[in-house]
C-alpha positions as CSV (number, residue, x, y, z in Angstrom):
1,X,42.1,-13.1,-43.5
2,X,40.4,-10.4,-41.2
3,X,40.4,-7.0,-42.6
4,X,43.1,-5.0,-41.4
5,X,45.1,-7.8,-41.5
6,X,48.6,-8.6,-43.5
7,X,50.0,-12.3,-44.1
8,X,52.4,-13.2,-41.5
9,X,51.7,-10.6,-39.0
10,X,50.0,-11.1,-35.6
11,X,47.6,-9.0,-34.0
12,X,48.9,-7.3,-31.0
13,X,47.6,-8.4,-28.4
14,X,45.4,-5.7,-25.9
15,X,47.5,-3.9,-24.0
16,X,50.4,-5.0,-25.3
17,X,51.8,-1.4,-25.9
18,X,50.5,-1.0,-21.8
19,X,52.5,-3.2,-20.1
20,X,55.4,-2.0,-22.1
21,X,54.6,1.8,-20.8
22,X,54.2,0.0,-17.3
23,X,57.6,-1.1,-17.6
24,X,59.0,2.1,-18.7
25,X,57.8,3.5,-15.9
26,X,58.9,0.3,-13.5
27,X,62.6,1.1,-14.9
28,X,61.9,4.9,-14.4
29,X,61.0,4.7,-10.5
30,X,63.5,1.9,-10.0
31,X,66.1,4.5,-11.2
32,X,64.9,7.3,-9.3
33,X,64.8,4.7,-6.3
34,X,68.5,3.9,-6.5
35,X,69.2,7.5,-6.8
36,X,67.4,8.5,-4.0
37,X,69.0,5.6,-1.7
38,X,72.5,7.3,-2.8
39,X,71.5,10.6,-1.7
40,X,69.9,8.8,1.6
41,X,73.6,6.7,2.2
42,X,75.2,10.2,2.1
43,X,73.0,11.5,4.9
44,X,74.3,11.4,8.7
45,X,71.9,11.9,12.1
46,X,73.1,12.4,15.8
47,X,72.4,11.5,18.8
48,X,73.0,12.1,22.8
49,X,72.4,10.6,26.1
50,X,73.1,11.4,28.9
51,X,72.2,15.5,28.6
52,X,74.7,15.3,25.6
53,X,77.2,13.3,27.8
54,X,77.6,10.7,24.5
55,X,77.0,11.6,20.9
56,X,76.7,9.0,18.0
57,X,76.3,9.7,14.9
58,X,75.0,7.8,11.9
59,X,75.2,7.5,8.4
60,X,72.7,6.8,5.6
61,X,74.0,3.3,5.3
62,X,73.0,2.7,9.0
63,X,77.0,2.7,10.0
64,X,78.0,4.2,13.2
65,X,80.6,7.0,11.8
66,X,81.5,8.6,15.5
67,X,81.1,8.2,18.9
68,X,82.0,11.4,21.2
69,X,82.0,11.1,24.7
70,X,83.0,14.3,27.3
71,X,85.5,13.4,29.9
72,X,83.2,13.4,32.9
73,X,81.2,10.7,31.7
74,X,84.3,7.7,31.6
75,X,84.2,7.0,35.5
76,X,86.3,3.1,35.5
77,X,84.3,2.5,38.5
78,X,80.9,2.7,36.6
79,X,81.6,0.7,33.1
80,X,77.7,-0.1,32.9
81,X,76.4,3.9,32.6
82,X,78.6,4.5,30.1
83,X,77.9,1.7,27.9
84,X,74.4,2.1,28.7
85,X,74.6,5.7,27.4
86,X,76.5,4.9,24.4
87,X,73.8,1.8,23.7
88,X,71.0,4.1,24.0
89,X,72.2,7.1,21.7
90,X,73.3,5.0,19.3
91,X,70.2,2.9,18.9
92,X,68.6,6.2,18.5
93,X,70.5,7.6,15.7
94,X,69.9,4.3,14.1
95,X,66.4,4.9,14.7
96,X,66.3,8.4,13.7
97,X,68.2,7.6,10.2
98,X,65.7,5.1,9.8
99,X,62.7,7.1,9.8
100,X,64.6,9.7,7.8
101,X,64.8,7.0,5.2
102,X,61.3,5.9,5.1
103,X,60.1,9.3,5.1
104,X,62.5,10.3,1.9
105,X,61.0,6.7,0.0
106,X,58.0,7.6,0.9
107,X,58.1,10.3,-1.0
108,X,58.9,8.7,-3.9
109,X,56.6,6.0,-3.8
110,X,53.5,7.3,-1.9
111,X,51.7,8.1,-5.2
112,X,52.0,4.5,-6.4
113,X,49.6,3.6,-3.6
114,X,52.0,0.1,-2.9
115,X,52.1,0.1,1.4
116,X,55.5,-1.2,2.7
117,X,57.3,0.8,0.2
């Protein structure tokens, strides 16, 4: 037997106690991940179009949560403005809460140097 070395017992292998830090720390960021997507689902944007003639707004989760439109803007005769208007501030609340989420991930995982994160 090699010096050092008991009857039955294995050496460790190198870097055995590494990747089990490495996963500690996998575990750690994927809980701080979840938390932060919590606290991102609980976030809401808004939108207009239309010089504020239709509002959306958005939550976290990417769900439309209310639509506002002013009185002047529902003209029966004109059906395609108004669902143009709605299409367009909607799509950019979505896009908004979007970039709000990346940004807030981002965060998070920037110093792990992993792109698409």
């Amino acid at each position: 037997m090699g010096k050092g070395m008991r009857a039955g017992k294995k050496p460790k292998a190198a870097g055995a106690g590494n990747m089990q830090k490495q996963m500690q720390q996998m575990q750690q960021m994927q809980r701080k991940m979840e938390e932060l997507q919590s606290e991102i689902d609980q976030m809401e944007t808004t939108a207009t179009s239309g010089g504020g003639a239709v509002t959306v707004t958005v939550t976290g989760k990417k769900e439309i949560k209310s639509i506002e439109l002013k009185p002047e803007v529902v003209d029966p005769d004109d059906i395609e403005m108004l669902q143009d208007l709605i299409m367009v501030a909607a799509n950019e609340a979505l896009r908004q809460m979007e970039e709000i989420s990346q940004n807030e991930m981002g965060k998070l995982t920037g110093s792990l140097g992993i792109p698409g994160l």
